[in-house]
N, C-alpha and C positions, 0 to 999 in steps of 0.2 A: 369091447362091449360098450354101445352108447349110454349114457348117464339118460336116466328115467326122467323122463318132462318135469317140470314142476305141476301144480296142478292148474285143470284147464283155466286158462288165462294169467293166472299168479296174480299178485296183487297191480292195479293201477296206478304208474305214476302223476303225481301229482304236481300243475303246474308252477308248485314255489320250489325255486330252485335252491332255494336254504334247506329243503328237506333230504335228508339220507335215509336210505334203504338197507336195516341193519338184520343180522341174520345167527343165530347163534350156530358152531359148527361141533358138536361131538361123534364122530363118525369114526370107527364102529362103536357103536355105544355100549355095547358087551367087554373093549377093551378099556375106552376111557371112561365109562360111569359106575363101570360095577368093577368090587375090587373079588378080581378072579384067582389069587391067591396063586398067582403065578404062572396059572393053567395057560392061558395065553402068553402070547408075545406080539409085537408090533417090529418089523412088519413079521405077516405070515397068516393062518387060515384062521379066521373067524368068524363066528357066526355076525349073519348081514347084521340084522335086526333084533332077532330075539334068542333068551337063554335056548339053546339047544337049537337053534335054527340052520338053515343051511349053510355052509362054511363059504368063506369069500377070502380070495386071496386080497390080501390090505396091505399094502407098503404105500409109496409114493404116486406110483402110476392111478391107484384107483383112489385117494384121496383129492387127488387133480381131478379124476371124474365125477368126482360129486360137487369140487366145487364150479366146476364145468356147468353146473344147472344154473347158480345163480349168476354168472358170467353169462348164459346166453341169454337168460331172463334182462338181466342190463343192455345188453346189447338189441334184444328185439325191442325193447321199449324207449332207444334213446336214452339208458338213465349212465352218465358218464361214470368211469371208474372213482373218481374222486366222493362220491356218493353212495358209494357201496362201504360199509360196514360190517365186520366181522367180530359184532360186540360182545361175543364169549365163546373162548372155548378154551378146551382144557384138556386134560387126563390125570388118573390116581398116577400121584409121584412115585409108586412102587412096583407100577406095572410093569414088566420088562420089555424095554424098546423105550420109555414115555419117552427119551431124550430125544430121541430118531424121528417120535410122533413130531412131539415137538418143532424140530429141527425142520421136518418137512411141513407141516403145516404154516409156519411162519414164513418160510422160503416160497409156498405157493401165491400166501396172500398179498407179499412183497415184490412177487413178482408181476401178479396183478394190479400194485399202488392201491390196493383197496387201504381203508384203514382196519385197524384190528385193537381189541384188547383180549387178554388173556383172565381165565378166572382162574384164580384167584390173588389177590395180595393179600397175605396177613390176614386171610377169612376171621373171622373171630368165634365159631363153633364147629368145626369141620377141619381138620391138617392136611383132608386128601389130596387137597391140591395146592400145598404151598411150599410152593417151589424152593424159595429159599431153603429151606428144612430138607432137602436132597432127596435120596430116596430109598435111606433107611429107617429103622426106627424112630418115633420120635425120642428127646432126652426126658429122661428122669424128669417129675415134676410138672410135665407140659401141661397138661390136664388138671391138673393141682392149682395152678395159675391161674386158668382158664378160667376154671369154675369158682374162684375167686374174683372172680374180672377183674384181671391183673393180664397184663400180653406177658407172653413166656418167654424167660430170658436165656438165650440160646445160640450159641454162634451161629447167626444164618450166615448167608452169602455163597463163595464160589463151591459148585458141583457142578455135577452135567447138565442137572434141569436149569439152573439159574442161570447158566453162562450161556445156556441158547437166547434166554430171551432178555438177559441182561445186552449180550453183545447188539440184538436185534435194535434193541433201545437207544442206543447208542446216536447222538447225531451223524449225520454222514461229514466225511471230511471236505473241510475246503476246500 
């Protein structure tokens, strides 16, 4: 299935070439925005768009095709890969698959050389998406913290979510 055009014309590039073209990716957004309480998983059938909507097979292949839009959209206007930005995206850290989401989303954009960043680090009102915090419960307390504005003190670090985009962060070797 070909990926849907962007809309007619998409935006125009502009002639400073210090400008980047940044783009936020949550795709399918019934898996990574809304916390579906498990119903779902990544990959497999989800609704495209909206709650209850038609179901779309989502793994890898069709995460490629969406970003397929903004890859042609660069390429018919001249705007080099180095200039493309993929300035947020994410998924609830307890959706089952996020890691895979993950995994493939950062592998796509990597393989594009687009730049990217991930949302969230250490949000400071919202846990759904911080990675380090894995993708079980939060601990005792967290909320307690918080709403003290106080950052919550809690073994982050390695699990599946973290170590996809910790490893991605990673310099390349010499």
């Amino acid at each position: 299935r070909e990926p849907a055009p962007l809309p007619r014309g998409g935006p125009r590039p502009q002639p400073d070439p210090r400008i980047l073209y940044a783009f936020h990716f949550y795709n399918p957004w019934e898996f990574t925005g809304t916390n579906n309480k498990g119903r779902l998983a990544y990959p497999g059938e989800i609704p495209e768009w909206t709650p209850g909507g038609p179901l779309r097979r989502w793994d890898r292949a069709a995460l490629d095709a969406e970003l397929r839009k903004v890859e042609a959209w660069s390429r018919s206007q001249g705007v080099p890969a180095r200039r493309i930005v993929a300035a947020e995206f994410g998924c609830i850290r307890t959706q089952p698959g996020a890691a895979a989401w993950l995994t493939d989303v950062v592998s796509l954009l990597e393989r594009r050389e687009w730049h990217w960043a991930f949302y969230s680090f250490r949000e400071d009102v919202w846990a759904a998406m911080d990675y380090e915090a894995g993708t079980g419960p939060l601990p005792a307390g967290y909320w307690d913290a918080v709403n003290a504005g106080r950052t919550p003190d809690f073994r982050r670090g390695p699990n599946p979510l973290w170590d996809v985009l910790s490893a991605a962060l990673r310099p390349p070797p010499r």
